[in-house]
C-alpha positions as CSV (number, residue, x, y, z in Angstrom):
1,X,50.7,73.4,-56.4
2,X,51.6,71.8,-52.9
3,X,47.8,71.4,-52.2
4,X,47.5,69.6,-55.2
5,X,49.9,67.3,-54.4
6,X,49.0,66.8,-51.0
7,X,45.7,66.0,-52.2
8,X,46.8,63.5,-54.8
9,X,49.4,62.1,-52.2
10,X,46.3,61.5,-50.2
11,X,44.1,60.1,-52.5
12,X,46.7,57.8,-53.6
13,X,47.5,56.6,-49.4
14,X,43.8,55.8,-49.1
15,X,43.2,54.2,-52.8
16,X,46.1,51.9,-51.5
17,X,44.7,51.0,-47.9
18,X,41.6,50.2,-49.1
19,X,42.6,48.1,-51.9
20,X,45.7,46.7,-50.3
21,X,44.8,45.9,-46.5
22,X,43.9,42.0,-45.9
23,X,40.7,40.8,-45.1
24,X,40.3,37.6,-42.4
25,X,37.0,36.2,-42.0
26,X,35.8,33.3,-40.5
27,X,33.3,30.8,-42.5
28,X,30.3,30.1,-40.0
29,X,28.6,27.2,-41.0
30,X,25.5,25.3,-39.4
31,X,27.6,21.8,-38.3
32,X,24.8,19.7,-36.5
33,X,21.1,20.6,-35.7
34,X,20.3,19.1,-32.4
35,X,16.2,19.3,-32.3
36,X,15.8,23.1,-33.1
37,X,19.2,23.9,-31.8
38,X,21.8,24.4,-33.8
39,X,25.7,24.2,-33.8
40,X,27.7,26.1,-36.3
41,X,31.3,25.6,-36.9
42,X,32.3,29.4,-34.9
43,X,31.0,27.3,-31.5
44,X,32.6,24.1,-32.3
45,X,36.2,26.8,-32.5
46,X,35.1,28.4,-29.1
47,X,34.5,25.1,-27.5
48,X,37.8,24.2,-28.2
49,X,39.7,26.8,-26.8
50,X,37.2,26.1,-23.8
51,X,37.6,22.8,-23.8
52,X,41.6,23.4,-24.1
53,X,41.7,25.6,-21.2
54,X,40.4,23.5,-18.8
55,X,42.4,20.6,-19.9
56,X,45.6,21.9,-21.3
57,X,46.8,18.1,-22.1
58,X,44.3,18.2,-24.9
59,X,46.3,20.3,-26.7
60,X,48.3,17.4,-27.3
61,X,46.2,15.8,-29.5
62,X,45.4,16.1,-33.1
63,X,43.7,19.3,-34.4
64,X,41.1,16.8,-35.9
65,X,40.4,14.7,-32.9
66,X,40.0,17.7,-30.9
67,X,37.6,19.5,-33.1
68,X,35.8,15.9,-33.3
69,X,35.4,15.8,-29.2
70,X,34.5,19.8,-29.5
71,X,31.8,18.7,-31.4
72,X,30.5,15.7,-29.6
73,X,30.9,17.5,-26.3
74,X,28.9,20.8,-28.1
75,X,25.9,18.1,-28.9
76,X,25.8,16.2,-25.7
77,X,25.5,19.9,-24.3
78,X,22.5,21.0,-26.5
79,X,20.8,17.5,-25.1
80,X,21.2,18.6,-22.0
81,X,20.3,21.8,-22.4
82,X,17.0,20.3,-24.5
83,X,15.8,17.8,-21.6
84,X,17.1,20.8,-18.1
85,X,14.4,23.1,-19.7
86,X,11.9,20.8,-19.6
87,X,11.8,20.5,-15.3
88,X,10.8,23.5,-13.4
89,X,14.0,23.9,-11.1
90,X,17.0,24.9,-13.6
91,X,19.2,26.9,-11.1
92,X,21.5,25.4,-8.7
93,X,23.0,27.3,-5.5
94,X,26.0,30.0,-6.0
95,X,27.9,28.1,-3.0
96,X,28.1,25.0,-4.9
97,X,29.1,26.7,-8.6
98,X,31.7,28.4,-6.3
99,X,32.9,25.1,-5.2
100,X,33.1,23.6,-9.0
101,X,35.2,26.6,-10.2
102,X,37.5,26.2,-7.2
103,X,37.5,22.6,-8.1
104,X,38.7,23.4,-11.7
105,X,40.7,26.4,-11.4
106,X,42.7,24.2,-8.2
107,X,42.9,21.2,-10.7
108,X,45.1,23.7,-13.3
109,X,47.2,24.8,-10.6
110,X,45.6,28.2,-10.4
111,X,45.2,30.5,-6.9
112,X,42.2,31.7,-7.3
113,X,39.3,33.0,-9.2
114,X,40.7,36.1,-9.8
115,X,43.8,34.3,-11.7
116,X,41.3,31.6,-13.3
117,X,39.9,35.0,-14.9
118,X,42.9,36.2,-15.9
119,X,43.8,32.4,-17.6
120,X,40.7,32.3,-18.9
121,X,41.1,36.1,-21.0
122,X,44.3,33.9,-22.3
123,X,41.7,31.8,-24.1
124,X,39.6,34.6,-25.0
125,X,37.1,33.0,-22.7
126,X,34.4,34.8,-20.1
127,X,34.1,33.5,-17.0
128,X,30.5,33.9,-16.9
129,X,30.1,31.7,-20.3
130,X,32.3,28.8,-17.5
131,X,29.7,29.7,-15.0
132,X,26.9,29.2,-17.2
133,X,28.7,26.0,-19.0
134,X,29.1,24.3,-15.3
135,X,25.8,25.3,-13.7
136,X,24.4,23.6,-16.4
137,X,26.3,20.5,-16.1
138,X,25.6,20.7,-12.7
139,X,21.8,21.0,-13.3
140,X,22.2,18.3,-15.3
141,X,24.0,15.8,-12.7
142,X,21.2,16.6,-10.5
143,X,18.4,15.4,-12.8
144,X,19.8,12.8,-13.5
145,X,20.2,11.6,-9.9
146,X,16.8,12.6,-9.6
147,X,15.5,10.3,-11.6
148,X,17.7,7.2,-10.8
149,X,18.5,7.1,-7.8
150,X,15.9,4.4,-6.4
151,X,17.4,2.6,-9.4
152,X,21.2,2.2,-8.0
């Protein structure tokens, strides 16, 4: 008689779990196709928080405007990622992505790399995904220069 119970007592608890317990998900949706790249809406959220924690004044603005620049700055990226991949030299020196992080984390009032980590977990961000982020900009500065320099 008490197994029974037990049993239907069980039955009952996990019936009610699985029926009961909320389900989040998260919509991701193809925004903008940039050439054969795309940008779905679950980078345009992951650029944000980036975006917000380097520049913790853009947390001021609107939700919209902010998802608006997260975009733009998402498409300018895949350009630049598009026309980097096209020259033969796409890495730049550790010294000098050392010296942009210090730049950043210095500009935030942060120590140093170990608390930009730590800041950075805050935002559910990876440091390597800022490495990666920043060497490309980097790369990007450089071609530029490259090519029009003789033009300044």
């Amino acid at each position: 008689m008490m197994l029974k119970y037990l049993i239907k007592s069980i039955i009952i608890l996990l019936f009610y779990l699985t029926c009961v317990t909320q389900v989040f998900s998260l919509e991701n949706k193809i925004i903008v196709k940039v050439d054969n790249e795309i940008i779905t809406s679950v980078d345009i959220i992951n650029e944000v928080k980036y975006l917000k924690a380097l520049n913790p004044n853009l947390s001021k603005l609107d939700k919209n405007k902010i998802y608006q620049i997260a975009k733009s700055s998402l498409v300018r990226e895949k350009i630049k990622l598009i026309e980097i991949s096209k020259i033969a030299e796409s890495k730049i020196s550790e010294v000098y992505l050392e010296n942009i992080i210090k730049n950043i984390y210095s500009s935030i009032g942060l120590n140093n790399k170990k608390e930009f980590i730590k800041y950075l977990n805050n935002f559910s961000i990876d440091i390597e995904e800022v490495e990666n982020k920043l060497s490309n900009e980097a790369l990007w500065n450089q071609l530029i220069y490259r090519n029009y320099y003789t033009k300044i």
